[in-house]
C-alpha positions as a printed NumPy array, in Angstrom:
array([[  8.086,   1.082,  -2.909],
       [  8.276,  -2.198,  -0.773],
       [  9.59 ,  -5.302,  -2.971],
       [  6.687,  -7.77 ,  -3.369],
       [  7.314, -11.223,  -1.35 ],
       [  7.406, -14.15 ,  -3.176],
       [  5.443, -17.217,  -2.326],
       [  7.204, -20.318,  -2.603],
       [  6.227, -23.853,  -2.456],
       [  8.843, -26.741,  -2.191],
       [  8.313, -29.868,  -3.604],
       [ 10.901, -32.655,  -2.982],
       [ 11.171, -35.99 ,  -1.356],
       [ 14.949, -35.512,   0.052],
       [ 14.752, -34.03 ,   3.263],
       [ 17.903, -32.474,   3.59 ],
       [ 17.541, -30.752,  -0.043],
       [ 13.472, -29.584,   1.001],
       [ 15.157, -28.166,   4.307],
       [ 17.767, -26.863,   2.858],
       [ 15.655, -24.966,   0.674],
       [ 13.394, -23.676,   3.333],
       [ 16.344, -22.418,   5.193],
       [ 17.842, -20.304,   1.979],
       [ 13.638, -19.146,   1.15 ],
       [ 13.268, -18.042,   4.842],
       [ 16.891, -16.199,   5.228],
       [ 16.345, -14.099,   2.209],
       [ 14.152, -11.073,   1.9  ],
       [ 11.368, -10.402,  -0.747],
       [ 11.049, -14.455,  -0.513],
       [  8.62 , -16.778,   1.721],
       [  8.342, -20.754,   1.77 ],
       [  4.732, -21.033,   2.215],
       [  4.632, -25.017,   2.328],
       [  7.079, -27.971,   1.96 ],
       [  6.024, -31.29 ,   0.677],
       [  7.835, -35.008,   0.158],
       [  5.406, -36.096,  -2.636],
       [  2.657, -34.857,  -5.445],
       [  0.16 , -37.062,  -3.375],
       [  0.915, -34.592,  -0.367],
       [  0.954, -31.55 ,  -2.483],
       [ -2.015, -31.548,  -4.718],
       [ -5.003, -31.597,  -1.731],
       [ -3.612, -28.809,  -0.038],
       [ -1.722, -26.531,  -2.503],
       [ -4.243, -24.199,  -3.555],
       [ -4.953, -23.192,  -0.034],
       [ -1.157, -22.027,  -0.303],
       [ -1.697, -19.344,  -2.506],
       [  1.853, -19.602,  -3.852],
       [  3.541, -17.601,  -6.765],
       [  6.191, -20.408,  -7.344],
       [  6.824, -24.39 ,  -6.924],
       [ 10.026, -25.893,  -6.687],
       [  9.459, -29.136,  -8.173],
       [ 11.506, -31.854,  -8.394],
       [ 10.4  , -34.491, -11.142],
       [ 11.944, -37.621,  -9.711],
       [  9.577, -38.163,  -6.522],
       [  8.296, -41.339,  -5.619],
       [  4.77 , -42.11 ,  -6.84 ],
       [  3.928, -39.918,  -9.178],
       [  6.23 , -38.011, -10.951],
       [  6.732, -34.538, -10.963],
       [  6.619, -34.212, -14.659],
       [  3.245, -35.736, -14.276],
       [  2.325, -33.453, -10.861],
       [  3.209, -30.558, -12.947],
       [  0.549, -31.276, -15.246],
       [ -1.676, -31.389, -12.448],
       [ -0.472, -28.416, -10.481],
       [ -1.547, -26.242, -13.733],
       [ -5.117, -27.349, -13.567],
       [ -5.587, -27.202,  -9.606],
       [ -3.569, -23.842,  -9.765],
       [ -3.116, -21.89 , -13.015],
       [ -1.292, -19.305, -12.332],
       [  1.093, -20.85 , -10.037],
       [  4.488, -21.448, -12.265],
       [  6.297, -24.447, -11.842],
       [  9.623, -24.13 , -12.162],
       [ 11.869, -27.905, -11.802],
       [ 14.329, -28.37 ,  -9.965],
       [ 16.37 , -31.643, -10.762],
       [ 19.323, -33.57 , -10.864],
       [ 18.395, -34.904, -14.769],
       [ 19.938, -33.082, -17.464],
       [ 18.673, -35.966, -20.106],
       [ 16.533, -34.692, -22.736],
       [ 13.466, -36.447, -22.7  ],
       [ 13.17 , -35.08 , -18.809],
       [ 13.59 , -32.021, -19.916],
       [ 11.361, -31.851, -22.99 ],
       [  8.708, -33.996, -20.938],
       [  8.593, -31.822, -18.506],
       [  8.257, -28.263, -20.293],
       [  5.922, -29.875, -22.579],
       [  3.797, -30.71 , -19.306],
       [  3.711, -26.967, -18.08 ],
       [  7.316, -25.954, -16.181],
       [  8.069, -22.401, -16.594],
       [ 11.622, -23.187, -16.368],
       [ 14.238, -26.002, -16.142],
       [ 17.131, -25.525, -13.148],
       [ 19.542, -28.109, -12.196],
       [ 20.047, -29.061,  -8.307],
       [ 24.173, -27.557,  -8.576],
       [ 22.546, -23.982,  -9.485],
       [ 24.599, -21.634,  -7.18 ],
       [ 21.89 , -20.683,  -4.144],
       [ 21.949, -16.71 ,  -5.356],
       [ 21.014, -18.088,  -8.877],
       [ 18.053, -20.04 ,  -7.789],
       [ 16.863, -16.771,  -6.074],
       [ 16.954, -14.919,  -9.089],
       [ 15.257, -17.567, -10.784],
       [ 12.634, -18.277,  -9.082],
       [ 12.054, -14.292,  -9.267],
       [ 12.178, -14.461, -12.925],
       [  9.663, -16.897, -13.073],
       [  7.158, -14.861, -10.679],
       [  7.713, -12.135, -13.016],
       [  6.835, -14.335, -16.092],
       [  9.983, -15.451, -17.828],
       [ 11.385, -18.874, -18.232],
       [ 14.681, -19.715, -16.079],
       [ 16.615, -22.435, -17.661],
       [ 20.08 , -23.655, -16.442],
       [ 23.259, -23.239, -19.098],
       [ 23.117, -26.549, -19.955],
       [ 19.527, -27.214, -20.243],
       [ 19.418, -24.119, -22.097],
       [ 22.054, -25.545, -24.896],
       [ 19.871, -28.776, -24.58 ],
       [ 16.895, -27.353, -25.645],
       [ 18.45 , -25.387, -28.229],
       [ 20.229, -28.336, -29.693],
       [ 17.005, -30.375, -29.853],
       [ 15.208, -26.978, -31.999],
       [ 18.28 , -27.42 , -34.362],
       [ 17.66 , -30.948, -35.163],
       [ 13.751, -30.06 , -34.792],
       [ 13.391, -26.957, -37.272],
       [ 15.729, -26.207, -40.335],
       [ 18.601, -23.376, -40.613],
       [ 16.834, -21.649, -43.223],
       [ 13.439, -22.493, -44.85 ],
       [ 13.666, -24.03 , -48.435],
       [ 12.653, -22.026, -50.953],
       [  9.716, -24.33 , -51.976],
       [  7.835, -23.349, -48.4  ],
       [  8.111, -19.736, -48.881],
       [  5.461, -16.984, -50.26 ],
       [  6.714, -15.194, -53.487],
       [  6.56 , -11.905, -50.729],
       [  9.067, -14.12 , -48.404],
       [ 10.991, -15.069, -51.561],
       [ 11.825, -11.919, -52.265],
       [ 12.532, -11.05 , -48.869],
       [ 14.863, -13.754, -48.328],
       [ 17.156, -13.092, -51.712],
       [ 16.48 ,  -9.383, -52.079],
       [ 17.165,  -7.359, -54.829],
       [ 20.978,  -8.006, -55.555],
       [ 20.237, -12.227, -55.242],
       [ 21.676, -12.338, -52.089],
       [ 20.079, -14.296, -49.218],
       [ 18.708, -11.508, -46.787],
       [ 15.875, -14.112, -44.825],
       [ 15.194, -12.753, -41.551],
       [ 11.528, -13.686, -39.844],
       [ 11.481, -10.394, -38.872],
       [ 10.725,  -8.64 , -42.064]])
């Protein structure tokens, strides 16, 4: 059975990096670049008619941002995932920017073969992060949510799940 061609669009306002790209899409089987654009304000009138499965987005474009364009992308085209592509690793970028719709989170040193793969995981649905995003976003969950819950938010059901019979803590949220 023939591998299914992914649609890509590129958004990014360095030239070299958006050719580069387009060079690495158009070598690589199972992959197409579909369109290339230098802003959101390019983008956004024409991307629907580009039918593509993935956009590379950078977030730091001039005029508006691509944190903001993703927001936008999602309501001109829904299923399209956005998946960033940036040189900030700070965590408000990052938050900002899944909060606004990205499917994933890749930084521009990502090895070529590992953007490939990622932008194939997110056409098939999942959620590509770089290593260090990754332990970004699970740091800020650590300071956001608790280890354990206290005792005082649990059901008498979850209670006993959590100590058991013996009193020892057993809590799992999968029980």
């Amino acid at each position: 059975m023939p591998e299914l061609i992914i649609r890509i669009v590129i958004i990014e306002d360095r030239r070299e990096i958006r050719e580069g790209l387009k060079t690495l899409i158009a070598y690589t089987e199972g992959y197409e670049c579909v369109a290339a654009y230098r802003s959101m304000e390019e983008a956004l009138p024409e991307i629907e008619r580009a039918r593509a499965d993935v956009a590379l987005v950078d977030i730091g474009l001039p005029g508006m941002s691509g944190i903001e364009g993703i927001q936008r992308l999602r309501q001109v085209v829904p299923k399209m995932q956005s998946l960033v592509l940036s040189v900030y690793d700070d965590d408000e970028r990052v938050f900002q920017a899944i909060c606004a719709g990205a499917c994933g989170y890749l930084l521009k040193t990502t090895p070529p073969a590992e953007l490939l793969a990622a932008i194939r995981e997110a056409a098939s649905g999942g959620a590509p992060i770089s290593p260090k995003i990754a332990s970004k976003v699970l740091a800020i969950f650590r300071q956001i949510l608790p280890a354990e819950p206290s005792p005082a938010a649990l059901t008498p059901r979850s209670e006993e799940r959590r100590v058991g019979k013996e009193g020892r803590s057993r809590w799992s949220p999968y029980h």
